[in-house]
C-alpha positions as CSV (number, residue, x, y, z in Angstrom):
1,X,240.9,231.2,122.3
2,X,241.5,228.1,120.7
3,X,243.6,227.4,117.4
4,X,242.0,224.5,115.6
5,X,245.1,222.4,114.2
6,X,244.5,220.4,110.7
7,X,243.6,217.3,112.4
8,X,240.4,218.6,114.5
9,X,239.2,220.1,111.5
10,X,239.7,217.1,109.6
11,X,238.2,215.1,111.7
12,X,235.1,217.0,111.8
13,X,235.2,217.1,107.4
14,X,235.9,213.2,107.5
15,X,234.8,210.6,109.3
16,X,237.5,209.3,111.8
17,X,238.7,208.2,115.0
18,X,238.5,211.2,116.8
19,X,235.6,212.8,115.3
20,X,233.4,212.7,118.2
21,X,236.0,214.3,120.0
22,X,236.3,216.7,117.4
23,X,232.6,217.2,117.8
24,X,232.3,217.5,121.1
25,X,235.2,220.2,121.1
26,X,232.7,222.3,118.8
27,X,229.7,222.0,120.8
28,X,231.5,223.2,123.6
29,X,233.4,225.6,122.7
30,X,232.9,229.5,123.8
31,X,233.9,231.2,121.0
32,X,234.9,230.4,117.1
33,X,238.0,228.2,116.5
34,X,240.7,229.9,115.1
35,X,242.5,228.9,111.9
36,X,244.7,231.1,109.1
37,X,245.0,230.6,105.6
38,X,248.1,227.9,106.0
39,X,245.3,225.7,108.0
40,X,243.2,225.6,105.1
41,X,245.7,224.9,102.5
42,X,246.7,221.9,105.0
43,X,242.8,220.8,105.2
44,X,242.9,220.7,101.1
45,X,245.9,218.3,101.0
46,X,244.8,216.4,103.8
47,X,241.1,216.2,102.2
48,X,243.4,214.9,98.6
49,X,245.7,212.9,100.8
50,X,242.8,211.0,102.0
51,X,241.2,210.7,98.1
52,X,244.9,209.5,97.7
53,X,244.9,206.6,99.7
54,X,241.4,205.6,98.8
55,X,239.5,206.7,102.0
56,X,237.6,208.7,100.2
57,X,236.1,209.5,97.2
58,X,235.8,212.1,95.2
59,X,232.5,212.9,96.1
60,X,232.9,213.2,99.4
61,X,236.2,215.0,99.1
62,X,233.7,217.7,97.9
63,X,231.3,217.0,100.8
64,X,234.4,217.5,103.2
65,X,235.5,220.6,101.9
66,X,231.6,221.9,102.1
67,X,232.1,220.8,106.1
68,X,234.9,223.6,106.4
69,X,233.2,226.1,104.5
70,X,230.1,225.6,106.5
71,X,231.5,226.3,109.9
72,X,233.3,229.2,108.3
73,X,229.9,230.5,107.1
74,X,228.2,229.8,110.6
75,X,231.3,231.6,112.1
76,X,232.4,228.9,114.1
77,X,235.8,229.3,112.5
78,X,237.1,232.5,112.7
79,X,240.6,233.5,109.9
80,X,243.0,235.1,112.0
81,X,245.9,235.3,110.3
82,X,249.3,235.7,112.4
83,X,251.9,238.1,111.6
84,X,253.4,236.4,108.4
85,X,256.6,238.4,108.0
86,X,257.3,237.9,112.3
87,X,256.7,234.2,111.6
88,X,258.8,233.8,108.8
89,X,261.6,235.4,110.4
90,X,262.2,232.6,113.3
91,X,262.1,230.0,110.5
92,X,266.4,231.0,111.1
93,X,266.2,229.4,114.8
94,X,265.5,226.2,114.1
């Protein structure tokens, strides 16, 4: 089981540094990456984040976001969302 964090995923929407590596991950991979809905709100700000700063432009912000939804429709992601309530209760601890 793997949990792909916002920058893997955004590095396989958007050209980067470490989107071979992000690649490579993918290709080797056993089973689907997992994400939850919080991921994909983070991959949507990054994606504007990066329109922001001028990396990208609008256009491919919608290519980017077509990435994502891609690998969720080839079920190479796979939503697993946690146990929201659980989680939101050790938000106290820290």
């Amino acid at each position: 089981m793997i949990y792909a964090d916002t920058s893997v995923l955004i590095s396989l929407a958007i050209q980067d540094i470490n989107t071979g590596r992000a690649a490579k991950l993918m290709t080797t991979a056993t089973a689907p990456l997992l994400f939850n809905s919080m991921l994909s709100l983070e991959i949507c700000n990054a994606i504007q984040l990066a329109v922001g700063r001028s990396d990208i432009d609008e256009v491919n912000a919608v290519e980017s976001e077509a990435r994502i939804w891609e690998l969720k429709r080839a079920k190479m992601l796979e939503l697993v969302e946690p146990d929201w309530i659980r989680a939101v209760s050790y938000t106290h601890l820290t």
